[in-house]
N, C-alpha and C positions, 0 to 999 in steps of 0.2 A: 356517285351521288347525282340525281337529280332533282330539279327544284320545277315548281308547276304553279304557274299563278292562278288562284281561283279565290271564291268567297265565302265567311267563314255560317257555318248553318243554326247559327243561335239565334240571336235577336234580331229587330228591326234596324239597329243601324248597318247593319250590309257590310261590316268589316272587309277588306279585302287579304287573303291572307299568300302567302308562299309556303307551298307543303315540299319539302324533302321525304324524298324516298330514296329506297335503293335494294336493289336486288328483289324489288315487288313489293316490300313493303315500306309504309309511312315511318320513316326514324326520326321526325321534327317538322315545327312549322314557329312561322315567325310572323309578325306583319310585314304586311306590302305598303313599302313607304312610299310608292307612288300612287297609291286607292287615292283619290279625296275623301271618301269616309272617313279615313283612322291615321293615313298618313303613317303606316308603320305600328300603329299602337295598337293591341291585343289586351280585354280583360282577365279574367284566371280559368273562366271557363274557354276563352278561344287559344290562350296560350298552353293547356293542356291535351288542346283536340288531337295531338299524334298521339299522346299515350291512348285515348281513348279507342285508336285505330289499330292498336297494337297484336301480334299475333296471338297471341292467349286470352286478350281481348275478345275477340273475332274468334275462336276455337269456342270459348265459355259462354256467349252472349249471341251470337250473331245468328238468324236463321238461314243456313246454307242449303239446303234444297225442299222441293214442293211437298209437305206435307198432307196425309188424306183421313181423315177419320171415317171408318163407316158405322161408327156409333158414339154418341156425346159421351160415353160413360168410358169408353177405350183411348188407349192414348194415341195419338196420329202415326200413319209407317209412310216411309217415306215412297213417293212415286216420279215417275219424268213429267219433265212440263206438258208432255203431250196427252196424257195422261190428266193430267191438275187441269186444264185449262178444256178438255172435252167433257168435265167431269163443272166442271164451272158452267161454259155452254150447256149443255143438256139441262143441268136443273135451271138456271135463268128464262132459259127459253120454256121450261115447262110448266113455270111460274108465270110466266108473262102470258102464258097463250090458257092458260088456266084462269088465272086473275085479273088478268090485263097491266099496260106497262107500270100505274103506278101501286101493283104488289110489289116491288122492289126499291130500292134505295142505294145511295152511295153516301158515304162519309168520308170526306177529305181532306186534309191538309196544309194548311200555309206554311209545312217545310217540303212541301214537293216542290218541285220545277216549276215557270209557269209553262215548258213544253206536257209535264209532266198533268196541270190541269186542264191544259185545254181539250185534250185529247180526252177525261174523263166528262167533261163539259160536253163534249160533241157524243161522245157515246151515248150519253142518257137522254141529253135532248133533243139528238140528231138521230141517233139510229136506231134506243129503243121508244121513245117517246114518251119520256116521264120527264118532269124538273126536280124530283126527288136526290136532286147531288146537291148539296152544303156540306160547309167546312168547318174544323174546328176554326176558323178564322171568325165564326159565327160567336165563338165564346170571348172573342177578344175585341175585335174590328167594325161591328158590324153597328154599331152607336155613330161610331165615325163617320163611315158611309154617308147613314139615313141623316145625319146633322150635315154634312156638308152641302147634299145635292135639296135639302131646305131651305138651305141659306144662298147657299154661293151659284147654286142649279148646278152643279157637276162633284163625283166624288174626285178630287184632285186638291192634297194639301198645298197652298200658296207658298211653304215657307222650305226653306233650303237649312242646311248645317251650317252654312258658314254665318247669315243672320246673328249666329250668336255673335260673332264676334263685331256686329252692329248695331245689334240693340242698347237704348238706355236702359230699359228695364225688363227681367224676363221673369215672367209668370207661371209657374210651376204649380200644376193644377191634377190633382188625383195622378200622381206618380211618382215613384219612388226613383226616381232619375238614375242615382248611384245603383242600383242592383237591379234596374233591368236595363239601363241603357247605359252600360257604365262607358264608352268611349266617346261617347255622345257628352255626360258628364264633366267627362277630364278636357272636353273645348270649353264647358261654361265654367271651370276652376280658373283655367288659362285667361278667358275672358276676363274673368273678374280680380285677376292678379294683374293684368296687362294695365287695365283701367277700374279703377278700387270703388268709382262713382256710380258704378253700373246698381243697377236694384236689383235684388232678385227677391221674388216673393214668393214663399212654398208654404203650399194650402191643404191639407190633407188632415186628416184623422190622427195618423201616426206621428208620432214629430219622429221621421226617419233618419237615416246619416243623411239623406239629401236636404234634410234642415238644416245641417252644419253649415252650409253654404247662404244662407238666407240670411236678407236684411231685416227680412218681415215673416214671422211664420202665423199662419193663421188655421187656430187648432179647430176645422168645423166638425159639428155633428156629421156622422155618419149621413147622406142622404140627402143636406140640404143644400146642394149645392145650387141649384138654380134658386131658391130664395138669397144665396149670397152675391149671385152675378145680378140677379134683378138689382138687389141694392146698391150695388156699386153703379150700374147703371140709375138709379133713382138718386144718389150724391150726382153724379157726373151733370144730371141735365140740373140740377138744385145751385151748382155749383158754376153750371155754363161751360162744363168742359168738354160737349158735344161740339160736334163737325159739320154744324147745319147745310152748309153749302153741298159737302160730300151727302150730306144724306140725302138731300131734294136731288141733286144731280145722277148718285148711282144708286141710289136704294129705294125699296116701297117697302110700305107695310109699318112705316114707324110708329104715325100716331095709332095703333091699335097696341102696338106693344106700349108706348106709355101710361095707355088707359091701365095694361096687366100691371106696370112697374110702379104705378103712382101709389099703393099703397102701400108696397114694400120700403117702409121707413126704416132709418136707420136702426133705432129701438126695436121695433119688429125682428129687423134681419138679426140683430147684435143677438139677440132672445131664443129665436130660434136656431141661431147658427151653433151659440155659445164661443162668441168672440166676443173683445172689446167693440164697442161702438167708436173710439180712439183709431185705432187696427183698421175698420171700415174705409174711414175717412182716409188715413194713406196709401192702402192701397189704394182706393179710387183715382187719389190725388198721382200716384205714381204712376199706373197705367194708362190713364185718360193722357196727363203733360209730360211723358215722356218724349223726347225727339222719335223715340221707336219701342215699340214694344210687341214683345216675339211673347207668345203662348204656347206652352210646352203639356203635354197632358195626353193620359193613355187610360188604365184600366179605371180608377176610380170615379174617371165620368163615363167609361164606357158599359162596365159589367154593373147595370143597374135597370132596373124596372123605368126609369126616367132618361134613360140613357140617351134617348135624341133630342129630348130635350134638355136636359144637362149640357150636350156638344153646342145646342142653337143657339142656346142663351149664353156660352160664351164667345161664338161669333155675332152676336149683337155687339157685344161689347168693343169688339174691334169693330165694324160696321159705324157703330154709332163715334168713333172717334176717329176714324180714319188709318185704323193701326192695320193697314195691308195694306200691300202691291207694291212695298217697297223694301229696301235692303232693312232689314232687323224688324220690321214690324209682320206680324199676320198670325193666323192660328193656327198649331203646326200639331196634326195627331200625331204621336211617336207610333208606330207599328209594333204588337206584340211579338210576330213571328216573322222569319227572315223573308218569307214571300207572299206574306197576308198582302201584300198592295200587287203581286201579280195575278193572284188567285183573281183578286177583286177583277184584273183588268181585263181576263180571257171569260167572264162570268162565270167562275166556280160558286155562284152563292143560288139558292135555288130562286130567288127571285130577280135574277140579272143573267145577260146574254153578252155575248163578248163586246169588248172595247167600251165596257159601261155602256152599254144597250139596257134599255128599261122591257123585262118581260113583259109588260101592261101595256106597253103600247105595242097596237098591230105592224104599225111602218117599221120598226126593230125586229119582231118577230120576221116580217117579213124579207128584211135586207137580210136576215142570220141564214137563214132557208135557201135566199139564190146563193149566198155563199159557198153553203155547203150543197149542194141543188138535192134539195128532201124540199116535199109538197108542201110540208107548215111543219113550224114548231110549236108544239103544245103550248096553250095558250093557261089553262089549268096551272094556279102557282103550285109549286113543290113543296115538300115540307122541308121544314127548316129543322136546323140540329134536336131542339130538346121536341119538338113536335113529329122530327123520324122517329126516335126514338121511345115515344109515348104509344105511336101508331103499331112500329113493332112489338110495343109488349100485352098491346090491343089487340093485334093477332091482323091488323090493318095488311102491312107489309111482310111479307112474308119472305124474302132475301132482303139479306146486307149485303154489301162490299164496302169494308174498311180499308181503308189504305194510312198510310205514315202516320197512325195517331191510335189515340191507348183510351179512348170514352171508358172504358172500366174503370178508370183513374181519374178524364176528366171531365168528365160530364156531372153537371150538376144532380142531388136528388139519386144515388144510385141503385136505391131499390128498384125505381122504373126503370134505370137501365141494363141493370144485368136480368130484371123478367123480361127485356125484350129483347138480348142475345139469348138468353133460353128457349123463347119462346118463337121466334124467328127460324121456319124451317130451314134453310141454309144460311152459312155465315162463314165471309171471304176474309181474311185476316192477310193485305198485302202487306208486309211489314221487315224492315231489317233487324231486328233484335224479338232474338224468341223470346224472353223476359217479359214483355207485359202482360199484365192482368187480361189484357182483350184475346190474345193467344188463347188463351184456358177455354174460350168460349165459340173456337174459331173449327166448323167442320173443315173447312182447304186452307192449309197456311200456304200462302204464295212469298216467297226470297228475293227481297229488294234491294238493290244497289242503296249505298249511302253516301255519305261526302268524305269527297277523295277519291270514286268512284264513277259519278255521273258526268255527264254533261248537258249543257244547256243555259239558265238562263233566271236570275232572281232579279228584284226591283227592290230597292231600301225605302225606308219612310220619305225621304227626299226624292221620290219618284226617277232614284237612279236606278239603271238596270247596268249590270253584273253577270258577266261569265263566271259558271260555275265548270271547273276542269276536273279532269278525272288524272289521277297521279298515278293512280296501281290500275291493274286491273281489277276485275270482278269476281272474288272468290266463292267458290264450291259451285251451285249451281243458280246464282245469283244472278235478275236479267233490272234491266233499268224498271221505271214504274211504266214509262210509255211505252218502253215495247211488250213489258203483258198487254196492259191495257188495249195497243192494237192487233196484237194478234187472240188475246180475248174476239176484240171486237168481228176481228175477219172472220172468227169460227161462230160467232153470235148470229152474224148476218146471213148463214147458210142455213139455220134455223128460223129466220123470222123470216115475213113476208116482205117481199122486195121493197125499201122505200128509194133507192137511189144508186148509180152506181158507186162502186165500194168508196165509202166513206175515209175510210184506213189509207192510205195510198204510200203512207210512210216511211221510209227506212233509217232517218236521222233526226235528231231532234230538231234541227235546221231548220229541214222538211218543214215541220211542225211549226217552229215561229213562222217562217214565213209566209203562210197560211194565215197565223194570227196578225202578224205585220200588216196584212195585205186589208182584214177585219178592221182596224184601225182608220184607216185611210178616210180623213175628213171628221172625223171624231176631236175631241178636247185629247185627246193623249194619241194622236198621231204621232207614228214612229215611221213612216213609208220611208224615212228619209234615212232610217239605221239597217245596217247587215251586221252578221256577225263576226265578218273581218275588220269593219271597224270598232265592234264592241272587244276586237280581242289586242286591238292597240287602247282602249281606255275605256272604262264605263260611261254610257251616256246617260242625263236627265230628258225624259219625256215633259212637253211635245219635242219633238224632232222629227219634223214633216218633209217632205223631199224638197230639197234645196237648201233646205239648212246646214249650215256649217257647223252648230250646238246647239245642246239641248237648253229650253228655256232654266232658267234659277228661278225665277219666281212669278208668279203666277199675278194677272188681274191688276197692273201696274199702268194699265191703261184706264181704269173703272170699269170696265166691259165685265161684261161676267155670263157664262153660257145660261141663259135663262130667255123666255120668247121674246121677251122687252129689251135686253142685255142688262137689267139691274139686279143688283142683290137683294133680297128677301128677308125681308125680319120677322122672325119669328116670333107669333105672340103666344109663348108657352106659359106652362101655371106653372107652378109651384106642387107636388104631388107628394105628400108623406109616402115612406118607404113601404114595398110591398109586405112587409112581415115586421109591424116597428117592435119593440121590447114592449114588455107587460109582466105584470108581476109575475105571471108563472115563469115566465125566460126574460129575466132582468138584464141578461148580457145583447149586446154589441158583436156579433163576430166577423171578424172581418178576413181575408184572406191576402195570401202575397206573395210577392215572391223572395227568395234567400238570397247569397249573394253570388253564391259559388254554385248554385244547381240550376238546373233546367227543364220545366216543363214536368212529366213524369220521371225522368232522373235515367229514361232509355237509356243513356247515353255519359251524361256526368255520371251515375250514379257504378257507373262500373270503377270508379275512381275513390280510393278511402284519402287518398289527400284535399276531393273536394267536400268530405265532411268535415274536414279538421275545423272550418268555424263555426256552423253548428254542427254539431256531432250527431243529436237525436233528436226527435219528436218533442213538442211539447205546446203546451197552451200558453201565449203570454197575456197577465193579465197585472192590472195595477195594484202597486203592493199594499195599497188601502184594502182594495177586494181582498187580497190573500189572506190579511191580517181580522177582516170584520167575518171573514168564515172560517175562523181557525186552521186556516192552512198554513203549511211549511214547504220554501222552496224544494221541490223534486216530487210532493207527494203525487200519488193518484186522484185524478178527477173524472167526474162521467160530462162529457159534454154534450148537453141533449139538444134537438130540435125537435119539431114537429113529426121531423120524418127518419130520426134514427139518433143514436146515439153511440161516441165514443169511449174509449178510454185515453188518456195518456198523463203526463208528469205534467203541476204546474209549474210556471216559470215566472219571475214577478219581472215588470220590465214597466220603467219610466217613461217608455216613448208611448204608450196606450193611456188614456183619460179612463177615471172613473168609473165602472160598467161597462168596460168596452174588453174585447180578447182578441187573439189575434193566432191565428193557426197558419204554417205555410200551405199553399195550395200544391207542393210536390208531395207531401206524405200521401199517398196511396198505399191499397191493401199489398203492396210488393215490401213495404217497409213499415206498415204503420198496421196491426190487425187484432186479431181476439175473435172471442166468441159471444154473443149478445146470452142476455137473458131468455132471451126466448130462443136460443139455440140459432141462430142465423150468424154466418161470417159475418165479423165487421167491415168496411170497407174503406178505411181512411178518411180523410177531410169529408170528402165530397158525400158521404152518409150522411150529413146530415145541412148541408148546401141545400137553398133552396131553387126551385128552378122555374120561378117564376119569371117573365122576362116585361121586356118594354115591348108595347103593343106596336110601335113602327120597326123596328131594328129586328125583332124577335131575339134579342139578346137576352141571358138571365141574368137574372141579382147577383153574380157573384159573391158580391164585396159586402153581404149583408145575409144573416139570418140571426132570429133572435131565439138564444139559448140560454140554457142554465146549466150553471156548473158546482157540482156535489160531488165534494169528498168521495175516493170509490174507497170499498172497506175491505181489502185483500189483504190479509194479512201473509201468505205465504208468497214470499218473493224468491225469484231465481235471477242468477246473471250467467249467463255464458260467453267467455270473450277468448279467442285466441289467435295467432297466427297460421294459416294454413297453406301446406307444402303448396298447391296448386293456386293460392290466392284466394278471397274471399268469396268471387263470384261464382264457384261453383259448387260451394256449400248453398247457396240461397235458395235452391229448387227445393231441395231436401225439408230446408229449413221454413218453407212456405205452407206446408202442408201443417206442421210442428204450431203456425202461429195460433190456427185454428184450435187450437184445444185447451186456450188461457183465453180468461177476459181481459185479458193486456198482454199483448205482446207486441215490440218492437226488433227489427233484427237489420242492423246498418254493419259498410264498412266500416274499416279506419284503415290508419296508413301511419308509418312511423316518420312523412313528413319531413322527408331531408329537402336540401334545395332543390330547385324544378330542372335544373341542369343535371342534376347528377342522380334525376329521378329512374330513367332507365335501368340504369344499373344497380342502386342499392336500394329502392324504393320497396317496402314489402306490405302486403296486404294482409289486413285479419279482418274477422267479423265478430260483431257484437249483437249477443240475443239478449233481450230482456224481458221478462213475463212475470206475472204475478196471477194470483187463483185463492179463492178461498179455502181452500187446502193441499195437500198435496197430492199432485197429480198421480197416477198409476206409475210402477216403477218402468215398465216399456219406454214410456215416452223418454223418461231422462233418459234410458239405454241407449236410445235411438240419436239423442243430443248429442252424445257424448261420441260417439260414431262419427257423425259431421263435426267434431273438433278432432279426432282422433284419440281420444281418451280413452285406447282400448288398450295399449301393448304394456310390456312390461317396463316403459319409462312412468307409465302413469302413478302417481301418488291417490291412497284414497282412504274417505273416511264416512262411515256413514249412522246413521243413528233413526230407525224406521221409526222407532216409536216419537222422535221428535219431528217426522218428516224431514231430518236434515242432511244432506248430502256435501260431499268435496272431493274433484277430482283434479290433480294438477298433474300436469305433462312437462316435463323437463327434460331439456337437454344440454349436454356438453359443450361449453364452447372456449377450445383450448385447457386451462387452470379453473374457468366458474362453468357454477350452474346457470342456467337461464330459463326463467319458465317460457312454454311456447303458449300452453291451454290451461284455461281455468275453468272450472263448472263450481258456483256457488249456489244451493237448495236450500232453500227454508230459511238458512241463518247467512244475509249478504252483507252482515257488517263490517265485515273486513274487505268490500270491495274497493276501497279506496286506495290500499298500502297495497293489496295481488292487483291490483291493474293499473298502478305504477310501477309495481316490479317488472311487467309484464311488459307496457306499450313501450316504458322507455328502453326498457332490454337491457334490466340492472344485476348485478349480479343479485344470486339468490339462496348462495350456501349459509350465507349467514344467518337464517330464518330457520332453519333445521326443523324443528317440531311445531312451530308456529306457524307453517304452511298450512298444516291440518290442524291447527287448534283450534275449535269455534268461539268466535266471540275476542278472539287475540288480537292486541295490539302489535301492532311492530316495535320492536325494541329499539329503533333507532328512526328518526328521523325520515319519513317518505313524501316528498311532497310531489303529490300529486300533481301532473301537468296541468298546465291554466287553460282557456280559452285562446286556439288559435285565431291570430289575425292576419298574417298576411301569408296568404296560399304557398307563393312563391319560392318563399325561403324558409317557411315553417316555422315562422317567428311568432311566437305567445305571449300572449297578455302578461305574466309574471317578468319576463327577461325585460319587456319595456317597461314597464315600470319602475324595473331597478332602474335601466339609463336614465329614464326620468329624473328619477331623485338626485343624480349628479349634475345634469345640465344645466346652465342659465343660459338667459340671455331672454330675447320675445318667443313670445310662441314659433313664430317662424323660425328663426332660430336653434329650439330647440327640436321642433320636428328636424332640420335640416342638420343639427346631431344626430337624431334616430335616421335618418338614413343613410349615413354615413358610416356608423358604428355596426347597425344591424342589417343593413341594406334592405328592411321592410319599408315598402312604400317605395320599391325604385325601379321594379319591371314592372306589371300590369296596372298600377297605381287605384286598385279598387279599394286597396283598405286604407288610400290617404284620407277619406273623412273620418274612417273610425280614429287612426292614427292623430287627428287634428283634435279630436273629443277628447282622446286621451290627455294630451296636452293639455288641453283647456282644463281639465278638470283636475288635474295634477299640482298645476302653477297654485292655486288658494289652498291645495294643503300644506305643501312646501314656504307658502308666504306664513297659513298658520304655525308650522312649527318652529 
């Protein structure tokens, strides 16, 4: 056995974890109790990341050598990288000496390296001369950015992780803290258990589990959030609870913002927000006279048409109170992805040059050039994600290169994205999992190392940087992202016209930072002073300039701030209704989000049926007034339309969404979520109908808002197919992707039968679940074909069918010792018995006793089948029904009785992500037990 310390590849808190392997493969990982991130503590997605690494895994999912298509309509044959990468050079080069450097484009990722951006940074703006490289960091981070370096003059968050545990009050502002930052979380649970007087105030749309934790929840309208920070700012100065001294001494620009905030009265803000005017007044009251107060916030001010101003207007608020430069006070972005703030630092964004270099200014452009010694770097801004993306399908650009990320999935609006991988003469798909939607679209698929594999180098939201360690080697013929990338680039530069000598010089990722290290040098996030031998005795925070002993904690604690004057900037932003508000033809709200147990496109979780066990499938959540005033029943079909497309999927009624408001997650992409439109076009998950409108500084898009309508869909011929499969679920999915296309609803996810996470290895088994619907029944091929990817062909199989009802039943049973056990189910036309066959089924009951009522249509079970509940805690597989029996025995306080549930059930006692749900439960449990 060996153990490899490295950091975990999911979110912005920068986990740091210990991977066991042995014999070349990942058999386990745990946290690394010496990270200061996590201190040991892993949530359900970092504590499952060795199965995710697993050999069958990696066989079924992973892309292990360089794929070549020589026609979009044939499927890729495999070739040598020498091969892949002359075959890359020659069209790039033919492209660029045809159209000039910015006919092409790159699209990148904040889950590579920052060795792994910089290098794609230097190629396109060093050696072929275009700024055409952005990142998905752009759909997440880039609000952030543009609000910090307006306010503070430098992108660098002022606040650190351990703040929480010094702030009087902490302000939770557009994020769902518990499911996307869940470690980050379980320090402000701890905080708030340590010392009970601590405030917390959580402001969002949703009332999420990260409400559970809240003194003050403040339900605003989608959108208005800068009219709610103006007013808390217009109580604050009404009230006297500004920091006049701190403002005349480190700040300008105030009295223009009070002229924008003087009419933002409380009545106004309370009206527009749809909060109490009560609510206003405490928060203001608590933020303003707290001893300290930390600002916590991520997507819902960043993925917005207003997004920089959303970020500015609430660093006014710390500004105007003095709430930074010290322990627990400042405004702290949470980072969406593990190395959104290193991508930021090496200039992966098309309009930034490394070490937060301004592309607009010549004295930057010019420092980047002697760096790399090229004659100038293109002064022309790049386009940014949703504007590559527009251009390519303009016919503007004519190559991509993708690297680490899946736009078929996440890109907003995706009609315009998939005409502009069509439409796009070449298209580079660098990527470690053949699985995505972006593969389908991809002429050269190039095989990328992934975590557990690489080496180099991440930065967390707390501007700590993190060795990332390679544990295995690199299976089939998989090379890291930066050595394509330079040896691309070396063969790139034998076809273009000389700008310098070779650019590439590389052989280690080292190599590479230190280069970037060296790019720093005098800058607001100097590192001259880190190597990576002492990164590989502890993670450092930037600055850490040469002579330093550690990296700064926090930031601006002097009042100094990088700006020409050294003051901070107040922002005097407006107030901007939403880019696409509701109106009677799309009366809904949609908002998106993230789940608790998934990741991004689901590359990666979604190879896992134990991280669907708490949502299991697709669905729209909407409030159960909406459901009840449009004649809906929980599960039915709806069309959920926008402007620019429309889905299907089951409604869900759910208490945490207001009146007219819906809520879809942003991982359903067309890999799990599809159909067929009315007018004959593939559906494409969420993002079909996302609009991609963005904020005019950041070039960030709306995510978190389009305005839909949602109608009944009227299919009456329903199918389910669900079973266990000899080789596991993921390698039915390929088959089964093609299958989605031929229903106006289909969904098709794992499952997992969910035993503890310990003894997952061994008895852990995978099935898959399809679900579709059509207004009639489909040609008999297709079910033929279905029933094939369950295995429902041999002579185990049970069958029953009735063409003239359209209705079908196929069950697969097997032996196991004295019972029967089903393995596969195919239910057609008639799925009303899917409730009793896939309990028999997931729980693995016996099944002799059901004799003719396997194939009876329309049969009840004769006895008793209750259906599994809603799982809650990943870990040990523990369901809603089991805790709420313990429930009903327990006494004592709430604490108390949770601290029964985890002692009886042990849910809630390794990753601790479903302690808020687990706390809901309780709460809501105690008043029916008092009633009865």
């Amino acid at each position: 056995m060996k153990e490899t310390k490295s950091t975990c590849p999911y979110c912005g808190v920068g986990c740091g974890v210990v991977i066991q392997s042995e014999g070349g493969q990942i058999t386990g990982v745990r946290g690394d109790p010496d990270h200061p991130a996590n201190f040991g503590r892993l949530c359900t997605k970092g504590s499952t990341l060795h199965l995710t690494a697993s050999a069958e895994v990696t066989r079924q999912t992973r892309l292990l050598h360089p794929m070549l298509r020589e026609r979009r309509d044939e499927k890729p044959l495999r070739v040598d990288w020498h091969v892949a990468l002359e075959v890359a050079a020659d069209r790039f080069a033919q492209t660029i000496r045809a159209h000039g450097p910015d006919s092409v484009g790159f699209y990148i990722s904040g889950q590579l390296l920052t060795e792994d951006y910089y290098v794609f940074n230097k190629l396109a703006k060093g050696l072929i001369g275009t700024n055409n490289v952005d990142t998905n960091s752009r759909l997440c981070m880039s609000s952030a950015v543009a609000g910090y370096k307006l306010t503070l003059g430098a992108d660098a968050p002022p606040s650190c992780y351990d703040d929480v545990n010094h702030a009087g009050c902490i302000f939770i502002v557009g994020s769902n803290t518990a499911f996307a930052h869940p470690i980050l979380f379980r320090r402000i649970e701890d905080a708030k258990a340590a010392r009970p007087d601590l405030k917390v105030i959580f402001c969002d749309p949703r009332r999420t589990d990260t409400a559970e934790l809240a003194d003050l929840y403040l339900p605003v309208q989608p959108g208005t959030d800068v009219m709610l920070f103006h007013g808390l700012l217009h109580i604050m100065l009404w009230e006297g609870w500004t920091k006049p001294d701190y403002i005349a001494n480190h700040t300008s620009g105030f009295e223009a913002l009070k002229a924008v905030v003087r009419d933002c009265t409380p009545d106004l803000v309370a009206q527009t927000c749809g909060i109490r005017k009560e609510d206003l007044f405490t928060a203001a009251q608590w933020f303003a006279t707290s001893p300290a107060t930390l600002s916590l916030y991520c997507q819902g001010l960043n993925q917005s048409s207003s997004g920089t101003a959303k970020n500015a207007a609430l660093v006014n608020l710390h500004l105007a109170t003095a709430q930074i430069g010290r322990a627990g006070a400042g405004p702290f972005s949470l980072t969406g992805q593990p190395n959104a703030m290193g991508g930021r630092e090496v200039g992966g964004l098309a309009n930034l040059l490394s070490a937060h270099r301004d592309l607009a200014d010549p004295r930057h452009r010019a420092e980047v050039a002697a760096l790399w010694g090229v004659p100038a770097v293109p002064e022309k801004p790049g386009k940014t994600a949703v504007e590559m993306f527009q251009a390519a399908a303009d016919g503007e650009i004519k190559a991509l290169w993708i690297a680490c990320t899946n736009p078929a999935q996440s890109m907003p609006d995706q009609k315009v994205v998939r005409r502009a991988l069509e439409r796009a003469e070449f298209v580079v798909v660098q990527e470690a999992f053949a699985t995505t939607s972006t593969c389908d679209y991809a002429d050269l698929l190039l095989p990328a190392t992934t975590w557990g594999e690489k080496e180099g180098t991440v930065t967390n939201s707390e501007r700590r940087i993190s060795r990332v360690r390679a544990a295995v080697p690199a299976p089939g013929s998989t090379r890291h992202d930066w050595d394509i990338v330079v040896d691309f680039g070396r063969r790139l530069e034998k076809r273009l016209p000389p700008r310098a000598a070779s650019l590439f010089p590389y052989t280690t990722p080292e190599a590479i930072w230190r280069e970037h290290r060296e790019s720093t040098r005098g800058r607001d996030l100097d590192i001259t002073g880190l190597s990576y031998a002492l990164l590989e005795q502890s993670p450092q925070q930037w600055p850490f300039p040469a002579g330093a002993t550690e990296g700064r904690a926090r930031l601006y604690a002097d009042g100094v701030f990088p700006t020409p004057d050294g003051k901070a900037r107040f922002a005097a932003v407006t107030y901007q209704p939403l880019a696409e508000p509701r109106e009677s033809r799309y009366p809904f709200s949609l908002t998106t989000g993230r789940l608790r147990d998934q990741w991004h496109g689901m590359s990666r979780t979604g190879t896992l049926g134990r991280l669907f066990g708490h949502v299991p499938e697709p669905v729209v959540q909407m409030h159960p007034q909406d459901l009840a005033r449009r004649g809906l029943k929980e599960g039915e079909l709806v069309h959920v339309t926008s402007k620019r497309g429309s889905i299907v999927l089951p409604a869900q009624a759910s208490t945490e969404l207001g009146p007219s408001q819906a809520f879809i997650a942003m991982h359903w992409g067309s890999e799990y979520l599809g159909g067929l439109s009315s007018t004959g076009e593939p559906l494409a998950g969420v993002n079909a109908i996302t609009t991609s409108a963005y904020c005019p500084t950041s070039k960030q898009p709306e995510l978190k808002h389009a305005a839909v309508k949602i109608l009944k869909a009227e299919l009456p011929w329903t199918l389910l197919a669900v079973g266990w499969l000899p080789d596991g679920a993921l390698a039915a999915r390929e088959p089964l992707k093609g299958l989605m296309a031929a229903f106006p609803f289909a969904s098709c996810v794992p499952f997992a039968n969910n035993v503890p996470l310990e003894q997952a290895a061994a008895r852990e088994r995978s099935g898959l679940l399809f679900r579709a619907a059509a207004y009639e029944a489909p040609p008999e091929e297709l079910l033929q074909r279905l029933e094939q990817v369950l295995g429902l062909t041999g002579a185990e199989t049970l069958r029953y069918a009735d063409k003239r009802k359209g209705q079908r039943r196929s069950i697969r049973v097997c032996r196991d010792g004295a019972d029967l056990r089903l393995e596969a189910v195919l239910l057609a036309g008639d799925t009303s018995a899917e409730a009793w066959l896939k309990a028999l089924l997931v729980q693995e009951l016996p099944a002799q006793a059901y004799g003719r009522l396997l194939l009876s249509p329309g049969a009840k079970a004769p006895v008793a089948l209750q259906a599994k509940g809603k799982q809650v805690c990943s870990c040990f597989g523990v369901e809603a029904p089991a805790i709420e029996r313990h429930l009903s025995t327990a006494d004592g306080t709430p604490d108390e009785r949770l601290a029964s549930l985890q002692a009886g059930l042990r849910c809630g006692t390794n990753c601790g992500s479903c302690v808020p749900e687990l706390k809901r439960m309780v709460r809501a449990l105690v008043p029916l037990r008092q009633a009865a």
